[in-house]
C-alpha positions in Angstrom: 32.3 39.7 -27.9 32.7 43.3 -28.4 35.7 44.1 -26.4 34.6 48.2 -26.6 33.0 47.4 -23.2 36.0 45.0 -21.6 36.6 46.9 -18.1 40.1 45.9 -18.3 40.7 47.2 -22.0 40.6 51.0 -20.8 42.7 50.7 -17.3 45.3 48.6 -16.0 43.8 46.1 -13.6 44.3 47.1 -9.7 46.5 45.3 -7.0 43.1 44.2 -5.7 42.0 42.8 -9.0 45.0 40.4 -9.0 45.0 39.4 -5.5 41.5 37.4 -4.6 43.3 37.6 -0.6 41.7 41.6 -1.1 37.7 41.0 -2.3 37.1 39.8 1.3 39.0 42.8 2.7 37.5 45.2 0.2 34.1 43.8 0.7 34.2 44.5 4.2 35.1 47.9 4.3 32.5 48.9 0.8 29.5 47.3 2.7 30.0 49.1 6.1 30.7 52.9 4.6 29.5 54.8 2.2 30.1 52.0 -0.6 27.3 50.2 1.1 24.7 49.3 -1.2 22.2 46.8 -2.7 23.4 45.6 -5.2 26.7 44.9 -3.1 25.4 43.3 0.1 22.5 41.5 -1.5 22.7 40.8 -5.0 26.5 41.0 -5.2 27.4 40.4 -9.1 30.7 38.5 -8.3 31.2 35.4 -6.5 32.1 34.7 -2.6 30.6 37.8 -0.6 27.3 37.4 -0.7 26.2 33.2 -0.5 22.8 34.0 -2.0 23.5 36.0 -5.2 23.1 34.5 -8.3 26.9 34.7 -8.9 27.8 31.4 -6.6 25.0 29.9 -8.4 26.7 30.0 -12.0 24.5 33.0 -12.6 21.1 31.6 -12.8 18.5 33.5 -13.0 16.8 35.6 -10.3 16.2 38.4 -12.6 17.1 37.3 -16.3 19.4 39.4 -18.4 16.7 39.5 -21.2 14.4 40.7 -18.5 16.2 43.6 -17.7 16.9 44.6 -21.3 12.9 44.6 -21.8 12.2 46.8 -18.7 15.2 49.0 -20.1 13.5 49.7 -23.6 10.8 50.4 -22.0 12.3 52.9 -20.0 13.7 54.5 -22.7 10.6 54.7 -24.5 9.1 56.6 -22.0 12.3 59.0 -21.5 12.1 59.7 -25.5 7.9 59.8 -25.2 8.2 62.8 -22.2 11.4 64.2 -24.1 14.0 63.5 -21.1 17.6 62.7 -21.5 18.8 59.5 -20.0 22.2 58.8 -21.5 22.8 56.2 -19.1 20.2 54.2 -19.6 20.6 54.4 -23.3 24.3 52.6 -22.7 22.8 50.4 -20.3 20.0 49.2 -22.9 23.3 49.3 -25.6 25.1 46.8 -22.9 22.0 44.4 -22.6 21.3 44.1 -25.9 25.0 43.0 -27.2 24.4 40.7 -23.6 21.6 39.2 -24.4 22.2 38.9 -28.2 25.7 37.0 -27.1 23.3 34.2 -26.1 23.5 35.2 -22.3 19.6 36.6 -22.4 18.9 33.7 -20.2 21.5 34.4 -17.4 20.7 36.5 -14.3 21.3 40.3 -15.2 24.5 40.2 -12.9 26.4 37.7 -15.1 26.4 40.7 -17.4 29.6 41.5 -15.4 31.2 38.3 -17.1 30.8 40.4 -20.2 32.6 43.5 -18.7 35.6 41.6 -17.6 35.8 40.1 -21.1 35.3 36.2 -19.5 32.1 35.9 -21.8 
């Protein structure tokens, strides 16, 4: 694995991080304030908060990883055909590819999170 994109390589890991007692806590307050968003309440990529995301189902696919890499080249495509800058979404297609090249393709695009936290 490239460790360049391991969350806890470039920051000391949080009280919060170390203590599972604080997802529920923090989970709570995120989903009913401004934190509040899809991809938290619904399709939540860790596992416990949310009982139907893909991460308390060992990551199987909803939405493969490979899948979202494909929509993500073609997006960039289409920024570099109309000349628009998307720097973001030329890191996000640079963190799906070494994702799905690691063999995880196949996972739901959450599990990409595995890969973050360096468990992958």
């Amino acid at each position: 694995m490239n460790t360049k994109y391991r969350l806890s390589d470039n920051r000391k890991q949080t009280a919060w991080e170390n203590d599972p007692a604080w997802h529920p806590k923090l989970f709570d307050i995120s989903s009913k304030s401004s934190g509040q968003c899809w991809p938290l309440t619904s399709y939540c990529p860790v596992p416990g908060p949310v009982p139907a995301s893909p991460a308390n189902r060992e990551y199987q696919p909803g939405f493969a990883a490979e899948m979202m890499l494909k929509d993500l080249k073609l997006a960039q495509q289409a920024a570099v055909n109309c000349g628009a800058a998307t720097p973001l979404g030329v890191e996000a297609a640079a963190l799906y590819t070494i994702f799905a090249n690691s063999g995880s393709g196949k996972l739901d695009f959450s599990a990409i999170i595995k890969m973050l936290r360096g468990t992958c």
